[in-house]
C-alpha positions in Angstrom: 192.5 128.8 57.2 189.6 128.2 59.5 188.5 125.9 62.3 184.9 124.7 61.8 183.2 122.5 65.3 182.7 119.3 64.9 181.7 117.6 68.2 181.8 118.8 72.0 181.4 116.1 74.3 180.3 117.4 78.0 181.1 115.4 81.3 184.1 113.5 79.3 185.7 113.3 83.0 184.3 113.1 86.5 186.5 116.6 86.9 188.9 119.1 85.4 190.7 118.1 82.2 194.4 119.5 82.0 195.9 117.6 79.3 195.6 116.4 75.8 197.5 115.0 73.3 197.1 112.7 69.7 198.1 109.0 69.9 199.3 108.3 66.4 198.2 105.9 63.7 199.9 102.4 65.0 200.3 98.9 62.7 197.9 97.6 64.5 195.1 100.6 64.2 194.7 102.6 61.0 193.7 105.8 62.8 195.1 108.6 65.5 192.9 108.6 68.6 192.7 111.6 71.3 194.3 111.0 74.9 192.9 112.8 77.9 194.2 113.5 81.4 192.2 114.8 84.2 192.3 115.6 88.0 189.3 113.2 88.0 192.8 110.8 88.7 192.1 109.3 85.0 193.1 109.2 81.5 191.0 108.5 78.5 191.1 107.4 74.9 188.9 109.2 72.1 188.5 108.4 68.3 188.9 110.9 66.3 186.4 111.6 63.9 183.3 111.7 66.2 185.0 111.5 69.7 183.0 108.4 70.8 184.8 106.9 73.7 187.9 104.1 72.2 187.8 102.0 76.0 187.0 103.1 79.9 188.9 105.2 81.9 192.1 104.2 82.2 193.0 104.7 86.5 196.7 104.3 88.5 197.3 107.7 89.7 196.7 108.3 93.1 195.9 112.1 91.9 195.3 114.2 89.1 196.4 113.8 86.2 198.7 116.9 84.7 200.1 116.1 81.6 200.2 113.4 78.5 202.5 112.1 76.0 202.5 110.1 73.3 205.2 107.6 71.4 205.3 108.7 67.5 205.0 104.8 66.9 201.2 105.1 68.6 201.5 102.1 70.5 202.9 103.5 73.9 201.9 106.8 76.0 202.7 108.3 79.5 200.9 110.3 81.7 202.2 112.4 84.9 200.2 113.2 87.8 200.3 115.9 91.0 201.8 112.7 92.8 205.0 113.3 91.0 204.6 109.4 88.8 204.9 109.4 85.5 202.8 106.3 84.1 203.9 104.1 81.0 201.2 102.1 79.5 200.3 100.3 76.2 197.4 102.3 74.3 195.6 99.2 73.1 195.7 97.3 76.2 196.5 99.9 79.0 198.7 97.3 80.3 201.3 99.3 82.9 204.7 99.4 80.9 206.9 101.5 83.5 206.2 103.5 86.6 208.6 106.2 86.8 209.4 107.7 90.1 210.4 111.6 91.2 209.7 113.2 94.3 207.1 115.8 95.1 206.6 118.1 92.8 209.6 116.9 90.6 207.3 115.8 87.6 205.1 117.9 85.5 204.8 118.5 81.7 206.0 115.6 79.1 207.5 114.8 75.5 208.9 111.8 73.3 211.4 112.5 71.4 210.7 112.2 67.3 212.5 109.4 66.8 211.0 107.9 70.7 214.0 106.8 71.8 213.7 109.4 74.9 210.7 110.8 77.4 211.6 114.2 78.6 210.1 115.0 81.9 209.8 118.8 83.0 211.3 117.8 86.7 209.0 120.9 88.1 210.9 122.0 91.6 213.8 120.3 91.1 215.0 122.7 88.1 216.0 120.0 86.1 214.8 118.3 82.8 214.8 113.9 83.4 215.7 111.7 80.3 214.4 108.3 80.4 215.4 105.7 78.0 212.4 104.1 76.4 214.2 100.9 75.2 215.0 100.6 79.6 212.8 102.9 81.1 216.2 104.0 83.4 216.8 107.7 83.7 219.6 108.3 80.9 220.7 111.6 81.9 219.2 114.6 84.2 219.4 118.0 82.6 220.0 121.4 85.3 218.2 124.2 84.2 219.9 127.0 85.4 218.5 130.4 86.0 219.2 133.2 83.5 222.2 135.4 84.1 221.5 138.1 85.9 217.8 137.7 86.8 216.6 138.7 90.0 214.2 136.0 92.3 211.1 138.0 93.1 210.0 134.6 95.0 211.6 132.2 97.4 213.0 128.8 95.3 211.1 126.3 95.3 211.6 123.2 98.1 214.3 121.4 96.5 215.6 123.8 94.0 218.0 126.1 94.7 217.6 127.9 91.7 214.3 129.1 92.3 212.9 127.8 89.0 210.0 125.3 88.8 209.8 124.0 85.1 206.5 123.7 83.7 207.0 122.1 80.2 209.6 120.7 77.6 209.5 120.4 73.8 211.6 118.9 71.5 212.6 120.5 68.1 211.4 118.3 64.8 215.3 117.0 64.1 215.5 116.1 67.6 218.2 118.2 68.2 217.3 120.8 70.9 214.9 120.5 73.7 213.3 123.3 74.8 212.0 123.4 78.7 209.8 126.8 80.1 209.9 127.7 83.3 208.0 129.6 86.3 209.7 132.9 85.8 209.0 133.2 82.5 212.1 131.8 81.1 212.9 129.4 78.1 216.2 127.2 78.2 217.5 125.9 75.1 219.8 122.7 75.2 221.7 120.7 72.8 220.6 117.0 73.1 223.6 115.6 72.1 225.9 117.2 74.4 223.5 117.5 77.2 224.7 121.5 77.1 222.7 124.5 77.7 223.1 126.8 74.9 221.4 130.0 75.9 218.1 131.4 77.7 215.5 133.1 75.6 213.6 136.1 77.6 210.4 138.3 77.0 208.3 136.5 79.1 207.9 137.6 83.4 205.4 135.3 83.8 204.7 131.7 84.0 205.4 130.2 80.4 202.7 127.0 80.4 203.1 125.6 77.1 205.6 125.7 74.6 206.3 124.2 71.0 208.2 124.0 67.9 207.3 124.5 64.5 207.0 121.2 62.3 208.7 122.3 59.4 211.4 124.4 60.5 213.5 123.6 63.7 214.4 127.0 64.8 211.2 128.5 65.3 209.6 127.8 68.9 206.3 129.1 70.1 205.7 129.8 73.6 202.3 130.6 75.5 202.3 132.7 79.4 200.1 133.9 81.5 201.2 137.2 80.7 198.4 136.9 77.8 200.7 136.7 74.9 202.2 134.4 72.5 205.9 134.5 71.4 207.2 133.2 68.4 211.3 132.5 68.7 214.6 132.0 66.7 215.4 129.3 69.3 218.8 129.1 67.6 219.7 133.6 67.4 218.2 133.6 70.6 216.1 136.2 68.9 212.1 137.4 69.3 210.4 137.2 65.7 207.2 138.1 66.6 204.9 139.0 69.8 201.5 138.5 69.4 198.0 139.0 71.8 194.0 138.7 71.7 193.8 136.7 74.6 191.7 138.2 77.4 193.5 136.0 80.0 196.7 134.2 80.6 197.6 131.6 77.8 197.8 128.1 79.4 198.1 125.7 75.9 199.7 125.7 72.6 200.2 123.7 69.5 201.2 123.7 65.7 199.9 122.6 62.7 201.3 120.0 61.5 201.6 121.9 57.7 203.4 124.9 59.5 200.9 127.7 58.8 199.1 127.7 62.3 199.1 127.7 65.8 196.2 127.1 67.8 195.9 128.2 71.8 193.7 127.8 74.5 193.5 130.7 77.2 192.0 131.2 80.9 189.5 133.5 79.3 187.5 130.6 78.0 188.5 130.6 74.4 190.2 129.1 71.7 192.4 130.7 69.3 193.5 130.2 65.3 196.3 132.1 64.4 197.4 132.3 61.4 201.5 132.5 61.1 201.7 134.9 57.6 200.1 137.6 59.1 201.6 136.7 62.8 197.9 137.7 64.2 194.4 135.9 65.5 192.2 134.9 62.3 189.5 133.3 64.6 188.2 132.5 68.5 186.4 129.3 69.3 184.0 129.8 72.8 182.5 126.3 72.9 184.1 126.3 76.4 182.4 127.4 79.4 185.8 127.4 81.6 189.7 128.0 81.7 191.0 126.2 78.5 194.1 124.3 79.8 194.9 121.8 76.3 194.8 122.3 72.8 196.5 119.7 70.0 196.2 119.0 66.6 196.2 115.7 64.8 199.1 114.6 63.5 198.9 113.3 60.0 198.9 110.0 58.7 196.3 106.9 59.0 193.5 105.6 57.1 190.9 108.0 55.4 192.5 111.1 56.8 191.0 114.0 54.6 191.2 116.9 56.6 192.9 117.9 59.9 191.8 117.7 63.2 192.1 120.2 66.6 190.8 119.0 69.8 190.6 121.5 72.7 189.8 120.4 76.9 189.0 123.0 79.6 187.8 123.1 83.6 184.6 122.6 82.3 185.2 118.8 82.1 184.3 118.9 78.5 186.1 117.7 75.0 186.0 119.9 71.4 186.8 118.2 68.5 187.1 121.3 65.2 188.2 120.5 61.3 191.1 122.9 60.2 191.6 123.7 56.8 
C-alpha cells in the first residue's frame, strides 16, 4: 500500500483549516466531493479528483469552524463552530436545514450515524454526547459521559461539567451499534446505542485523545489518535489494547480508515502525514506536503461514477488542501 500526491491546493481558506470530511456520491451527483471547515468562519466544497473548487465559501458561523460531518446519503452535511452551533445545510444548494443550539463550549467534534437516522455531537464541557434526530432535527436523547472509575482530576472541571471531562470527538461503529466519544483526559467511553448505556471505559491514553475511529470491516476494532504521539488500536467490545503504535514527532490530532480495512492514515502536530499499514501494526510511509500542524485527514469513501482508485485528502494550519491516491 502506498500514498502517491496528487494535488495540494495553497490558500484554500482565508485561515487555519481544522476539519475535513467526504460528502458521498448522491442521486443527484455521480461523485464524492471533499468538505472543509476553517477558523476563516467558512466551509468549503472540493471535487475530488483534482480539487478544483465545487461552489464559494459556504458562511453562517459567527466563528471558526471546528468540525464536519457528512450524511451517508451525500445530500445533507453539518458543520460545528467555536460558537457552540452546529449548522445543517443541503450540499447542493447550501440552503440552511437546521441550526442546532448548545451553550459555550458544549459543541465540538461530529458524526452521522451509518444508517443517518442520528447526528452525534461531542457536547465538549458539558461531558455529555447530544443525539439529534435527522428526520426532526430535535435532540433525541443526551448521553453523560462519566469519568473513569477511579481516575484522579489533575485539572479543575470544566465550566459546566462537573465531571471534569471535556469530550473532543465521537465515532460510531460500522453496525451502528456502539458510539465511541474521546475525551480531554485521555479517556474513551463506549456506549450501547440502543439502550443509551455506558458499557465500559477504555484507558492507555493521559492525554488529550483528538480523533478517533472505527474500523470498516469489523466493528470491534477502534483506532484512537492523542497528543501523547501515539496511535491505539482497541477491542472496543474486551475493552482490551491490541496494538500501540508511534512515529509521530508530535501529538496526533487526526485519524481515519480505509475504507478496505488495511490502513489508517494520521495527521500529526509535527507537520506530517502518516500511512500505516494494519498487518504489520507500523508506519509504511510519511507525507510532508504540509508546512504546519496537520489537524484533518479522510479517505474517500467508495462508490460513484468512475471511481478507480482511492482517495486521502489531508488539511493543516497552513491553510492548505492535499489530495494523495492510495492503493
Amino acid at each position: 500500500m502506498k500514498l502517491s500526491g496528487i494535488k495540494s491546493v495553497e490558500n484554500a481558506h482565508e485561515d487555519s483549516i481544522w476539519a475535513a470530511t467526504w460528502v458521498p456520491a448522491s442521486s443527484s451527483r455521480p461523485s464524492a466531493l471533499l468538505l472543509t471547515g476553517s477558523l476563516d468562519e467558512s466551509v468549503r466544497l472540493w471535487r475530488s479528483d483534482d480539487l478544483s473548487p465545487a461552489g464559494p465559501p459556504c458562511r453562517g458561523h459567527a466563528l471558526g469552524v471546528v468540525s464536519v460531518a457528512a450524511h451517508p446519503a451525500g445530500s445533507v452535511a453539518a458543520a460545528v463552530s467555536l460558537d457552540s452551533l452546529v449548522r445543517v445545510f443541503d450540499v447542493d444548494t447550501n440552503a440552511s436545514i437546521a441550526v442546532l443550539e448548545a451553550p459555550p463550549s458544549e459543541a465540538w467534534g461530529l458524526q452521522f450515524d451509518p444508517k443517518g437516522s442520528f447526528l452525534a455531537v461531542a457536547g465538549g464541557g458539558s461531558a455529555t454526547i447530544k443525539l439529534w434526530d435527522t428526520a426532526t432535527w430535535q435532540l433525541a436523547d443526551s448521553l453523560s459521559v462519566p469519568r473513569p472509575e477511579g481516575a484522579r482530576p489533575d485539572k479543575p472541571a470544566a465550566s459546566g461539567a462537573a465531571s471534569g471531562n471535556f469530550i473532543l470527538s465521537v465515532a460510531w461503529s460500522p453496525d451502528g451499534r456502539r458510539l465511541a466519544c474521546s475525551s480531554f483526559d485521555g479517556s474513551i467511553a463506549i456506549f450501547d446505542v440502543s439502550r443509551a448505556k455506558l458499557l465500559h471505559h477504555l484507558t492507555g491514553h493521559k492525554m488529550p485523545v483528538r480523533s478517533l475511529a472505527f474500523s470498516p470491516v469489523d466493528p470491534r476494532v477502534l483506532f484512537t489518535a492523542c497528543d501523547d504521539t501515539h496511535v491505539h488500536m482497541y477491542d472496543a467490545e474486551g475493552k482490551s489494547l491490541i496494538a500501540a503504535m508511534s512515529g509521530h514527532a508530535g501529538g496526533v490530532s487526526a485519524l481515519d480508515a480505509s475504507p478496505d480495512g488495511a490502513a489508517i492514515a494520521t495527521g500529526s502536530a509535527d507537520r506530517t502525514v502518516r500511512l500505516w499499514d494494519l498487518g504489520m501494526r507500523a508506519s509504511v510511509q510519511t507525507m510532508a506536503n504540509h508546512s504546519d500542524h496537520v489537524w484533518g485527514v479522510t479517505f474517500r469513501p467508495p462508490g460513484g461514477t468512475g471511481v478507480r482508485v482511492g482517495r486521502l485528502a489531508s488539511v493543516s494550519d497552513d491553510r492548505s488542501v492535499s489530495l494523495y491516491d492510495y492503493s
